[in-house]
C-alpha positions as CSV (number, residue, x, y, z in Angstrom):
1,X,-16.7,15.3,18.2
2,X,-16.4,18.0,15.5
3,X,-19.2,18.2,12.9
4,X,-18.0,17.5,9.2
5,X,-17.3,21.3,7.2
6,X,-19.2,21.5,4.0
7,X,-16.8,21.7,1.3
8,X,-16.2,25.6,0.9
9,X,-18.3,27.0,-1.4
10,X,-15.2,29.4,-3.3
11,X,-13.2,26.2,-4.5
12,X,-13.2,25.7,-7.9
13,X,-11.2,23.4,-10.0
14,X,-8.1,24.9,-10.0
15,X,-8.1,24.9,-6.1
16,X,-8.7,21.4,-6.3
17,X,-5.9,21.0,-8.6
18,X,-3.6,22.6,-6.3
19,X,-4.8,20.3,-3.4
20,X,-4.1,17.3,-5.2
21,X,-0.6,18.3,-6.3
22,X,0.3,19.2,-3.1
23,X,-1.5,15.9,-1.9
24,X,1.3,14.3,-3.8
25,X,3.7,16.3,-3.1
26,X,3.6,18.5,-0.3
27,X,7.7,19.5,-1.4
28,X,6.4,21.0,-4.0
29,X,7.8,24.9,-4.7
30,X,5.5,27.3,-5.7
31,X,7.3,27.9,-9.1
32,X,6.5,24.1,-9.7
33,X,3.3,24.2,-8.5
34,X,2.2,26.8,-10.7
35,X,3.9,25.4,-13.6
36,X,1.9,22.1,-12.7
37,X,-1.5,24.0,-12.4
38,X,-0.6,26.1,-15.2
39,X,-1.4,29.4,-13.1
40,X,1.3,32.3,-12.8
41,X,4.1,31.6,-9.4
42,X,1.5,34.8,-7.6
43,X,-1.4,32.9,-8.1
44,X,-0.6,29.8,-6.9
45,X,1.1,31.5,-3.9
46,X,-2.0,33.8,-3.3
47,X,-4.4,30.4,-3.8
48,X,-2.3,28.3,-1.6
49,X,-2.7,30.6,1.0
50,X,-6.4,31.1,0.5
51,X,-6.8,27.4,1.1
52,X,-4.5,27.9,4.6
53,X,-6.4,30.4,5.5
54,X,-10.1,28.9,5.2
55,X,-8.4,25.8,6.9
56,X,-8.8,23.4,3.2
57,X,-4.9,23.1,4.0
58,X,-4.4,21.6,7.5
59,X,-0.7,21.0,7.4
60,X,2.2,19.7,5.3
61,X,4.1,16.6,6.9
62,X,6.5,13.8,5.8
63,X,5.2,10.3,5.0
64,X,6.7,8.0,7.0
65,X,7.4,3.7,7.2
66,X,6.7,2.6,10.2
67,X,9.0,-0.3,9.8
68,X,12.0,1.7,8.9
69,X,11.4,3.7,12.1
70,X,11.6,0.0,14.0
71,X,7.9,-0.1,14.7
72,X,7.6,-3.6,13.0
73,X,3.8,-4.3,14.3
74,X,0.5,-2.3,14.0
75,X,-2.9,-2.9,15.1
76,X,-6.0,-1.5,15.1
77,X,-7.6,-1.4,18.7
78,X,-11.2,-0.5,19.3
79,X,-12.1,0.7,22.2
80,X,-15.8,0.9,24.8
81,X,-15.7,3.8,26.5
82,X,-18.0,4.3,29.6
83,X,-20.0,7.4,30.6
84,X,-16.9,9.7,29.9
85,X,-16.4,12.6,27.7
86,X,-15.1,11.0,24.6
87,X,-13.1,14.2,23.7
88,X,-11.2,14.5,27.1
89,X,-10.4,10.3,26.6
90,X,-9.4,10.5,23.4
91,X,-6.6,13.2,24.1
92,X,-5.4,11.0,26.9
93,X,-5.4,7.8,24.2
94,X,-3.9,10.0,21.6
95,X,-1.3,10.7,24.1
96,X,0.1,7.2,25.0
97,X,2.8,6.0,23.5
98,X,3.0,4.2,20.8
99,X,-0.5,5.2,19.9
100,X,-0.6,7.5,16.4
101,X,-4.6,7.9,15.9
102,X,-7.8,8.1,17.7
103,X,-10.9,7.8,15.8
104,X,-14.4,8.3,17.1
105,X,-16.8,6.3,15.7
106,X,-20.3,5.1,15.0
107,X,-21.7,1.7,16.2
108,X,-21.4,-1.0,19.4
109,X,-17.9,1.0,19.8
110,X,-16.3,4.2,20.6
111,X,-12.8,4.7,19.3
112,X,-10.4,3.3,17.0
113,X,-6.9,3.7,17.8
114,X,-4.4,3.0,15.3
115,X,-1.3,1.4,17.5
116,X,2.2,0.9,16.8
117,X,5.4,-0.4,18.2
118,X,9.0,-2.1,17.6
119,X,7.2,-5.7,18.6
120,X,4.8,-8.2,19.6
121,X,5.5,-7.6,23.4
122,X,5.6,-3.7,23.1
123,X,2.5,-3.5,21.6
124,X,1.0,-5.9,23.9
125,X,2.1,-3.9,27.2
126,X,1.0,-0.8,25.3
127,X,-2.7,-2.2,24.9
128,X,-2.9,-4.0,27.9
129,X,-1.0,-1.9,30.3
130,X,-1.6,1.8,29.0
131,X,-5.0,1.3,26.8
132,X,-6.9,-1.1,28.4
133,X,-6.4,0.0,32.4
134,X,-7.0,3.6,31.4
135,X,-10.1,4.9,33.8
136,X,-13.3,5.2,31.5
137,X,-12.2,2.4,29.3
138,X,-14.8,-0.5,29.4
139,X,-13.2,-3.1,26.8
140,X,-10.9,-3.3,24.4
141,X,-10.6,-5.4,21.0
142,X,-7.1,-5.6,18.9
143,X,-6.7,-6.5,15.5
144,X,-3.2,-7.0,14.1
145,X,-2.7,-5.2,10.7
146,X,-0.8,-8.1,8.8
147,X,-0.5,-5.5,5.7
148,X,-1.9,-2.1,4.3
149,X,-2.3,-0.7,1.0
150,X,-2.1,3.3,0.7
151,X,-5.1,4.9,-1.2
152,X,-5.8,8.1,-2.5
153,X,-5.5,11.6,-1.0
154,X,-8.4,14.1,-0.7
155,X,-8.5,15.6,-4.4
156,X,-5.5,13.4,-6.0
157,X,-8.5,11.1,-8.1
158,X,-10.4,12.5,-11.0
159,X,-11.9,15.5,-10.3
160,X,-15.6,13.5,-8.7
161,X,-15.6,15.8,-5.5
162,X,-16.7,19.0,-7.3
């Protein structure tokens, strides 16, 4: 498992600014970004990089509904794993289908995988067939998510992280 970064030391409020408009919007063109952050087109484009660069900025990706793709039920499966390298299990989890997270985590358990699929039976075979039989894996636990509310993005509340 990766350690936690400290937050970098060079971000100041207009950095965070520019993360939580992109957080938003991650369509966002420079010219409207700096128009947002009210920062000249060059220094948004120079900051925006800065923040790729020192890995702040991960990616930029679509949002998606699972349901309009067809994947109509979700659950959240945890998962006991036995004296296996959690890293090397998780990338085979990760890999499954149907499976969009693995989460390492603290407690009686080891992973949470976040699990979706068009329905009821899918999602069983998935757990029971491709999660639950993989070697290492002790137990398994599902929970149906019967709804899920959004929050907020790194940075896209007040400005409390500084």
């Amino acid at each position: 498992m990766t350690q936690p970064q400290t937050p970098h030391p060079g971000l100041d409020s207009t950095d965070r600014q520019i993360i939580a408009e992109l957080s938003r919007d991650g369509r966002l063109s420079m010219r409207q970004l700096a128009l947002q952050v009210h920062i000249s087109r060059t220094a948004a484009h120079t900051r925006v990089q800065k923040l790729i660069s020192h890995g702040v900025i991960t990616g930029f990706g679509a949002e998606t509904d699972r349901k309009a793709l067809g994947l109509n039920v979700s659950a959240l499966v945890v998962v006991k794993i036995g004296d296996v390298a959690w890293g090397a299990i998780a990338a085979q989890l990760a890999e499954l289908p149907f499976v969009e997270k693995a989460q390492a985590v603290s407690g009686d358990i080891d992973i949470i995988l976040t699990v979706s699929a068009p329905d009821h039976e899918q999602l069983s075979q998935a757990i029971l067939r491709d999660i639950h039989t993989m070697p290492g894996v002790i137990s398994t636990r599902s929970h149906l998510i019967l709804d899920e509310i959004i929050g907020h993005a790194p940075g896209t509340t007040p400005d409390a992280w500084h």
